[in-house]
N, C-alpha and C positions, 0 to 999 in steps of 0.2 A: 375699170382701170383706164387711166388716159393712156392715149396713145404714144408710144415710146420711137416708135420704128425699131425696135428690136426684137417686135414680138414675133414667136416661135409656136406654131399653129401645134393643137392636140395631133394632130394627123400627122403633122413632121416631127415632132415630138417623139412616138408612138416608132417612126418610122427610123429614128435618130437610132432610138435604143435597142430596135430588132434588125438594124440591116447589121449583117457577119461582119462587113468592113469598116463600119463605124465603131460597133461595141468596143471593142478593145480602147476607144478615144473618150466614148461617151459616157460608157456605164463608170470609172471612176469618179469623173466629175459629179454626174448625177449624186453615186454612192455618199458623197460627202455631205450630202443636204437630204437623200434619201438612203439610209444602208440597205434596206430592203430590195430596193429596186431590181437586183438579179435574179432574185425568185420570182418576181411580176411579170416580167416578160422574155423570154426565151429569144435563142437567133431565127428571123423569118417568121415568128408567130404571130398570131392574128388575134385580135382584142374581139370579145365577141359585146356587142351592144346591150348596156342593163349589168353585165357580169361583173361580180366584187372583184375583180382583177378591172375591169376599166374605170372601176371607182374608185381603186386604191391609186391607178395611175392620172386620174384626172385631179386627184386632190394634190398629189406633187407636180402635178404639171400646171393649176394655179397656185400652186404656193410659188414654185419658181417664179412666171409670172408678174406675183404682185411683188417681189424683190428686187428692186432696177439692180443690182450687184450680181446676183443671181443668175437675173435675165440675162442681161449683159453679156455674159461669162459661156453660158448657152450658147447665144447669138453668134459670136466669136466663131465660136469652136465651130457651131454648126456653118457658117460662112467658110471657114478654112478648109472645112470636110466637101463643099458643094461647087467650091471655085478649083 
């Protein structure tokens, strides 16, 4: 994928949807493009490496990704949460 500068690393991603003070902002957004997503990952929970829980969340986290509207929208939100 070319480089957008809005991209939103698996890690901050990951970290977006499990911090307690974020969720209430993130996990909507996300839910709209993934509804599953609240069963994926918990507040504070840790993704373990190989686990179908970090596959199911790295598949929405490149789908978002390769969406510049998507991205975009992420980006935003996660910029507003971090400033």
């Amino acid at each position: 994928m070319p480089s957008t500068g809005s991209e939103i690393t698996f890690s901050d991603f990951t970290y977006l949807l499990s911090y307690k003070a974020y969720r209430p902002r993130v996990i909507p957004l996300v839910r709209e493009w993934a509804p599953t997503i609240e069963q994926l990952i918990g507040p504070g929970e840790q993704i373990n490496a190989g686990s179908e829980q970090e596959k199911a969340l790295l598949a929405i986290h490149r789908t978002i990704q390769g969406d510049a509207t998507m991205q975009g929208e992420l980006y935003q939100l996660a910029m507003s949460l971090w400033h």
